[in-house]
VMD Tcl script that builds the backbone (N, CA, C; Angstrom):
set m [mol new atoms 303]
animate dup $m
set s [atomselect $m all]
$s set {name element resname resid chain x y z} {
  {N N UNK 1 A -83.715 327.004 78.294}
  {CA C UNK 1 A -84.217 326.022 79.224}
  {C C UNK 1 A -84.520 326.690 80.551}
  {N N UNK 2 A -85.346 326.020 81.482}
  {CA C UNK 2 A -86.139 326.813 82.680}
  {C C UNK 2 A -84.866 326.593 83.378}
  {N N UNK 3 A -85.000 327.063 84.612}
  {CA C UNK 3 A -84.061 326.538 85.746}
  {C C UNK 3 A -83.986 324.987 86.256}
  {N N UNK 4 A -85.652 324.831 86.616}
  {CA C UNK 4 A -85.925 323.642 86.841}
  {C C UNK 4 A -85.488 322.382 86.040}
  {N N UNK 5 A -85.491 322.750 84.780}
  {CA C UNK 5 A -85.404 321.531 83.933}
  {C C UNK 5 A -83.875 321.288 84.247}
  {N N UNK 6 A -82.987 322.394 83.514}
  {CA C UNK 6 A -81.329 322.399 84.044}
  {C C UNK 6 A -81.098 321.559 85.498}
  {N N UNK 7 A -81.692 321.691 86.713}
  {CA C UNK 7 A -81.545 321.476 87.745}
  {C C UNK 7 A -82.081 319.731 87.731}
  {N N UNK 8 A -83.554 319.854 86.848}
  {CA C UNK 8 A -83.366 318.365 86.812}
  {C C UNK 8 A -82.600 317.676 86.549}
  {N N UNK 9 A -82.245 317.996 84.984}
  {CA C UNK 9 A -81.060 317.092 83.868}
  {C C UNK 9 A -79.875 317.008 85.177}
  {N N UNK 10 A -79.608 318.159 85.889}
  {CA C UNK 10 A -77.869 318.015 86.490}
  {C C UNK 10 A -77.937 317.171 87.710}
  {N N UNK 11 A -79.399 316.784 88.220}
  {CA C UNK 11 A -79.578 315.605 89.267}
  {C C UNK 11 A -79.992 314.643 88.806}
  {N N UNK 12 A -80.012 314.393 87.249}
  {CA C UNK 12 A -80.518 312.934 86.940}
  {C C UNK 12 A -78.800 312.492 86.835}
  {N N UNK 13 A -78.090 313.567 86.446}
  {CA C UNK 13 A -77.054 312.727 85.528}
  {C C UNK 13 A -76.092 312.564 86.206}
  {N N UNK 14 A -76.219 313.372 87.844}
  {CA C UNK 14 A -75.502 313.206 89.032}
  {C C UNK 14 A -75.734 311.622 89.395}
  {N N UNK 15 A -76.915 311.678 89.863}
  {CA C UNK 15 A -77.224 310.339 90.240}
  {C C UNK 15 A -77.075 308.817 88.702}
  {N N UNK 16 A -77.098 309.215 87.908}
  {CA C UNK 16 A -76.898 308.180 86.826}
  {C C UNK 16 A -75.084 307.968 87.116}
  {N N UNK 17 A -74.178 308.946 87.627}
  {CA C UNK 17 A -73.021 308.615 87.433}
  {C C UNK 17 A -72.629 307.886 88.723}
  {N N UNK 18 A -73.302 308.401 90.072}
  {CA C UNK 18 A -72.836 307.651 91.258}
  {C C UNK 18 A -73.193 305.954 91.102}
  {N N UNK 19 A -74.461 305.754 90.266}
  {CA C UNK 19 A -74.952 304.539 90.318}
  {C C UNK 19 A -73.667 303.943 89.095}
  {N N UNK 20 A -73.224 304.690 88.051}
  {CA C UNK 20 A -72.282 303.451 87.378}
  {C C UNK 20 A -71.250 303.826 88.631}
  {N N UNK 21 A -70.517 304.189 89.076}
  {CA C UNK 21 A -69.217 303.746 90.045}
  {C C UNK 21 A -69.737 302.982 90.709}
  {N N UNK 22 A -70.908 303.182 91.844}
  {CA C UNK 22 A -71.062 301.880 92.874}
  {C C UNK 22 A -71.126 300.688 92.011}
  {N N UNK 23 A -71.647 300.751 91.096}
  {CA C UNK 23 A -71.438 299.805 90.215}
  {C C UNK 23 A -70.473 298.738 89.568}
  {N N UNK 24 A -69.223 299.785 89.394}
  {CA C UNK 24 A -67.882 299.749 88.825}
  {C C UNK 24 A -67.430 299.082 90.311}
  {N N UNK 25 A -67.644 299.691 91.365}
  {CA C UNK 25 A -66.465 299.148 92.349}
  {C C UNK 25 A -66.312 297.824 93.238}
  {N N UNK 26 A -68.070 297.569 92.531}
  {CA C UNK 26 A -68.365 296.153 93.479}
  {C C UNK 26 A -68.662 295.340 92.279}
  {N N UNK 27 A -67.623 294.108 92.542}
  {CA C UNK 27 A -67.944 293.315 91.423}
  {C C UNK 27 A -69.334 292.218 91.411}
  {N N UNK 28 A -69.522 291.945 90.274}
  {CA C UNK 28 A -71.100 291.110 90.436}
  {C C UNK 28 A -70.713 289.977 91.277}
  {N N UNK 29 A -72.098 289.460 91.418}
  {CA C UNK 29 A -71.800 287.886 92.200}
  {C C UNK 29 A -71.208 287.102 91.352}
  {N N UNK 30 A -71.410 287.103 90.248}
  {CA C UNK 30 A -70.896 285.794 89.118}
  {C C UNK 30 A -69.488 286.138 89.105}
  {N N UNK 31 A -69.206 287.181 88.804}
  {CA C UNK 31 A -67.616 287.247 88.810}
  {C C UNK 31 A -66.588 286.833 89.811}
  {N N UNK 32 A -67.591 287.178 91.284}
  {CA C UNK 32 A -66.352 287.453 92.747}
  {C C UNK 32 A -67.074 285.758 93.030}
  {N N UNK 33 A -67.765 284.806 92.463}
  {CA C UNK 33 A -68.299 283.400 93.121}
  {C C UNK 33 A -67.253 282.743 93.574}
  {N N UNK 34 A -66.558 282.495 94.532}
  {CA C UNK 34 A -65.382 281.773 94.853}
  {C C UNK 34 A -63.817 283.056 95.047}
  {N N UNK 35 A -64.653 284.271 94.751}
  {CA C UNK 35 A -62.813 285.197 94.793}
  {C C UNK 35 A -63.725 285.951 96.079}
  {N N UNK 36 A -62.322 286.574 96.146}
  {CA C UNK 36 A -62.429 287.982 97.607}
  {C C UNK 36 A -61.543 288.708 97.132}
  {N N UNK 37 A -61.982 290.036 97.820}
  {CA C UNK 37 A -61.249 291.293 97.770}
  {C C UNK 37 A -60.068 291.143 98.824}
  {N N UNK 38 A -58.858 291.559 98.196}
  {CA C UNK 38 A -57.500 291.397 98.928}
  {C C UNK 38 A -56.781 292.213 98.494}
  {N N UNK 39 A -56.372 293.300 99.753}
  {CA C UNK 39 A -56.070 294.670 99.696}
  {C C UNK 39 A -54.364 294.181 99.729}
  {N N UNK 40 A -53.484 295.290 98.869}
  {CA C UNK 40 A -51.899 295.182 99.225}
  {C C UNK 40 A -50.972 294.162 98.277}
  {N N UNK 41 A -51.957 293.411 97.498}
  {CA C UNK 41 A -51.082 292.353 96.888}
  {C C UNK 41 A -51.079 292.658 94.993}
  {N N UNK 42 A -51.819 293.756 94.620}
  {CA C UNK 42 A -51.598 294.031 93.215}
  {C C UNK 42 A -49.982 294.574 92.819}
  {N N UNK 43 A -49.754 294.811 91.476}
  {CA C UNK 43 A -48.633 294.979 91.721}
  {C C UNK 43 A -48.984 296.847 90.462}
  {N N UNK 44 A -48.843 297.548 90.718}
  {CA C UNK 44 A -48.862 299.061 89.639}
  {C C UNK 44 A -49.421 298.716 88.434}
  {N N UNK 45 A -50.895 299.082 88.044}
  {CA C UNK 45 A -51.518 298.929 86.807}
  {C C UNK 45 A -52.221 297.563 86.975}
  {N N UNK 46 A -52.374 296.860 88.236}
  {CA C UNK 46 A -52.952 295.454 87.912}
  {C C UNK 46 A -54.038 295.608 89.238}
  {N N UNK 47 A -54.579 296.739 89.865}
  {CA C UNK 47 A -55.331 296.319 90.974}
  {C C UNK 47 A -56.502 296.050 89.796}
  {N N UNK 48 A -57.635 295.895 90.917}
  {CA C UNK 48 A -59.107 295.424 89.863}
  {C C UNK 48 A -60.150 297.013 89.467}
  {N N UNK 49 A -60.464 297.612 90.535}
  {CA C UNK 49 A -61.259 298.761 90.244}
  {C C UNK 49 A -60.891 299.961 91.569}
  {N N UNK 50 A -61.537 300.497 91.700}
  {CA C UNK 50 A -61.408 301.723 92.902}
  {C C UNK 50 A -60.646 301.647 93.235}
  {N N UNK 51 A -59.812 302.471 94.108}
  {CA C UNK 51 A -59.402 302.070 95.557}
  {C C UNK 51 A -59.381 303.130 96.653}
  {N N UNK 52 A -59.425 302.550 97.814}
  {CA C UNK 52 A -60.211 302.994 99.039}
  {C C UNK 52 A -60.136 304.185 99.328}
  {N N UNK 53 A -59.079 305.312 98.511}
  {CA C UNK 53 A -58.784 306.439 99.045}
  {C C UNK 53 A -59.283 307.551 98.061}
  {N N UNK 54 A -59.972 306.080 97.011}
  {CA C UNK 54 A -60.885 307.380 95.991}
  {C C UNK 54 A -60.248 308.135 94.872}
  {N N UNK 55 A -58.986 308.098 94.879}
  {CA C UNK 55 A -58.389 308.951 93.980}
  {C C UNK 55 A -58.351 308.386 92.603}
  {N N UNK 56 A -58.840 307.174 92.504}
  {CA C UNK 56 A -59.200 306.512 90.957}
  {C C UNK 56 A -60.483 305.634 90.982}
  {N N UNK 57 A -61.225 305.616 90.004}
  {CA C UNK 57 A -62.082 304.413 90.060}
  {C C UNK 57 A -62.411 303.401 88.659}
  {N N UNK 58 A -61.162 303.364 88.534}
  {CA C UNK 58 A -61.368 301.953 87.298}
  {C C UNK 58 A -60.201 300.884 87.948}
  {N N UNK 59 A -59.957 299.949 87.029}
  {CA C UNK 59 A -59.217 299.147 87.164}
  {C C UNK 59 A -57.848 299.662 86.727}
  {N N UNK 60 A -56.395 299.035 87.072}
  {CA C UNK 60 A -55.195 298.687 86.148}
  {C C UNK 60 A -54.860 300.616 86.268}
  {N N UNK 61 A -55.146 301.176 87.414}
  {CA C UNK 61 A -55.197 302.688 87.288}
  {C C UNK 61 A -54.064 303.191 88.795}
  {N N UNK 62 A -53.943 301.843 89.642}
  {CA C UNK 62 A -52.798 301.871 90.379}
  {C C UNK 62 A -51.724 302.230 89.944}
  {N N UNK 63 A -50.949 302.983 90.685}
  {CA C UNK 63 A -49.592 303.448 90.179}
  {C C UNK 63 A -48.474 302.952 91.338}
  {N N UNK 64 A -48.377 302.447 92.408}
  {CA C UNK 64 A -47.252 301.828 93.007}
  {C C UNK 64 A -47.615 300.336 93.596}
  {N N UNK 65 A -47.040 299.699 93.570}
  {CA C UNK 65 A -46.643 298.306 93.617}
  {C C UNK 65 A -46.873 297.946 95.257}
  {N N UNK 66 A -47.891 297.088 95.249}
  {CA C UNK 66 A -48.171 296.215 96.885}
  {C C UNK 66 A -48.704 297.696 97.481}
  {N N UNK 67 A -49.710 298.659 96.679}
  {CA C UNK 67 A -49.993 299.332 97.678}
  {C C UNK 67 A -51.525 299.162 98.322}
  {N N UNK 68 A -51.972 299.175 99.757}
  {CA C UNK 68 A -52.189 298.537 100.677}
  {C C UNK 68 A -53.722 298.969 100.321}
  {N N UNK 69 A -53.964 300.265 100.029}
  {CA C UNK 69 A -55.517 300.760 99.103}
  {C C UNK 69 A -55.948 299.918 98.203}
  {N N UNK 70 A -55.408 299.074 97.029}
  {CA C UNK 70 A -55.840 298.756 96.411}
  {C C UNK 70 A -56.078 297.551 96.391}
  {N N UNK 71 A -56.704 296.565 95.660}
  {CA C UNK 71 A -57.248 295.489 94.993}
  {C C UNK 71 A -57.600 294.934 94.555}
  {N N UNK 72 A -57.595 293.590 94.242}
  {CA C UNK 72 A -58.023 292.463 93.377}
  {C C UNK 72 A -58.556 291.190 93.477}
  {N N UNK 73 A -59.140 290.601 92.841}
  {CA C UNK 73 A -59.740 289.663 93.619}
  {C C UNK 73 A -58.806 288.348 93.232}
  {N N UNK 74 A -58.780 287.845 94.446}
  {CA C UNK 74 A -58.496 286.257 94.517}
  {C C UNK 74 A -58.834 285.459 94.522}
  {N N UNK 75 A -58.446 284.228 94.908}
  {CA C UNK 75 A -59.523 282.913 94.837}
  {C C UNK 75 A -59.283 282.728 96.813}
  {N N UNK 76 A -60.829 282.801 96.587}
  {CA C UNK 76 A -61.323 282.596 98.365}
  {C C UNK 76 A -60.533 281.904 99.389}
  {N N UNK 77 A -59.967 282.670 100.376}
  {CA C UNK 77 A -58.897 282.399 101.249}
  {C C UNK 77 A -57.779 282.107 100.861}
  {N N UNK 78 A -57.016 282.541 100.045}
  {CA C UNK 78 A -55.664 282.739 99.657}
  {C C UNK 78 A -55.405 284.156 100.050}
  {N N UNK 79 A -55.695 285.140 100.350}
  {CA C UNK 79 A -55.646 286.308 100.305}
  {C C UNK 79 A -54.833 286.533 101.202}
  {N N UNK 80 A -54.789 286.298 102.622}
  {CA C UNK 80 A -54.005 286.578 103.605}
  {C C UNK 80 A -52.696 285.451 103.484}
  {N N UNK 81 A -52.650 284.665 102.973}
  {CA C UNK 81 A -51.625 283.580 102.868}
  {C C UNK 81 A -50.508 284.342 101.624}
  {N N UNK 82 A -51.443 285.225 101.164}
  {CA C UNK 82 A -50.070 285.943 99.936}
  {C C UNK 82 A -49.582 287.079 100.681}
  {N N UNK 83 A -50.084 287.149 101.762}
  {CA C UNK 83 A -50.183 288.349 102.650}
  {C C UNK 83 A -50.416 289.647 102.557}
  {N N UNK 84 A -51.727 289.381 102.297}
  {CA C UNK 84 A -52.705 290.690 101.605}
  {C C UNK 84 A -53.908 290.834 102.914}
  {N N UNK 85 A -54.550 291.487 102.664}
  {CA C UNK 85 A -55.288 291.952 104.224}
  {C C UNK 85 A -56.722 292.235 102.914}
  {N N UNK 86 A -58.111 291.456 104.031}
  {CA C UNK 86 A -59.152 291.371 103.581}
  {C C UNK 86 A -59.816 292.963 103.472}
  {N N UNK 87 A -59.401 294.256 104.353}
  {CA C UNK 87 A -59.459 295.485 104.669}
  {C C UNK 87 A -58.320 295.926 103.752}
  {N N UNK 88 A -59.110 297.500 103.342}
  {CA C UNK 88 A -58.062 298.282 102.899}
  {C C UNK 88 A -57.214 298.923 103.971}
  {N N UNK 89 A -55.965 299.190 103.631}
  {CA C UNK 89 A -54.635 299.913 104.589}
  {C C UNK 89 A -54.413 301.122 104.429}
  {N N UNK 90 A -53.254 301.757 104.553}
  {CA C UNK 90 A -52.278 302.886 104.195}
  {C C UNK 90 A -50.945 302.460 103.894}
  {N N UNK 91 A -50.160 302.801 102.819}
  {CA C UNK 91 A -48.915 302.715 102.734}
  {C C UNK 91 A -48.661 301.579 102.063}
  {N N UNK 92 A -47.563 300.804 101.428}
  {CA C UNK 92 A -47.017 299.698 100.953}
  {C C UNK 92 A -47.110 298.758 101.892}
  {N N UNK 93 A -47.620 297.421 101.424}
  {CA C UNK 93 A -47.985 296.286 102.104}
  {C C UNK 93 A -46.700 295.214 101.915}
  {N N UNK 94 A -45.635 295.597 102.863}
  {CA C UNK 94 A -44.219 294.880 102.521}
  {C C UNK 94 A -44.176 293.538 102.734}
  {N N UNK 95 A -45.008 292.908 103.432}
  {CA C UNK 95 A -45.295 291.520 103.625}
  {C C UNK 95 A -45.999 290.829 102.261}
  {N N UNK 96 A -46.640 291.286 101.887}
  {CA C UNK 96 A -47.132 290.732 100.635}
  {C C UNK 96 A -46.088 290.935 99.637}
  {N N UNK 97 A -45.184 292.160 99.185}
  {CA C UNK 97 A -44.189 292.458 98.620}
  {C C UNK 97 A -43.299 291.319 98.762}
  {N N UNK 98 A -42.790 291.224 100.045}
  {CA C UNK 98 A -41.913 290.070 100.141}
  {C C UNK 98 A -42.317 288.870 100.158}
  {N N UNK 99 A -43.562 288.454 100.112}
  {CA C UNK 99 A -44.077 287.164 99.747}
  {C C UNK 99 A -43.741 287.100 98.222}
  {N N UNK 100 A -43.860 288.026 97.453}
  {CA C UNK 100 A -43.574 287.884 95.917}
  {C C UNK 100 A -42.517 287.924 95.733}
  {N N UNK 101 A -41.915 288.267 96.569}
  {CA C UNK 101 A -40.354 287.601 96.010}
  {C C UNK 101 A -39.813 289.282 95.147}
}
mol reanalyze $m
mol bondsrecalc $m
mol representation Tube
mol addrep $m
């Protein structure tokens, strides 16, 4: 194969993969119709997709409990009342923790 072609294929398939994550990390309209993103209130293995610090990008791929990167969606304006923050954080979100009891 030429150079060029190699160089094509490795920028088509660059760009074919950024487009499925942006993809992956924002949920459709039909799904989020009535939910919001609410950072801090998943609990290890239950956020929804990405999270903010990049180090995963699927769902259920969280590994500590109420941590403040990740999320899931809720049903519209409950989010801060479980005490979850509409923004992603740093660190364990102990207010939401202790909202769960």
């Amino acid at each position: 194969m030429s150079d060029t072609k190699v160089s094509t294929l490795s920028l088509a398939a660059a760009v074919a993969g950024a487009v499925s994550l942006a993809a992956m990390t924002i949920p459709s309209t039909a799904s989020a119709q009535g939910k919001e993103k609410c950072y801090g209130v998943s609990k290890a293995g239950e956020n929804a997709c990405a999270n903010a610090a990049g180090t995963h990008s699927c769902a259920g791929q969280s590994t500590v409990d109420f941590d403040s990167g990740e999320w899931k969606l809720v049903g519209e304006g409950s989010c801060v009342q479980m005490g979850g923050d509409l923004a992603p954080g740093e660190g364990v979100n102990e207010e939401a923790k202790m909202k769960a009891g």
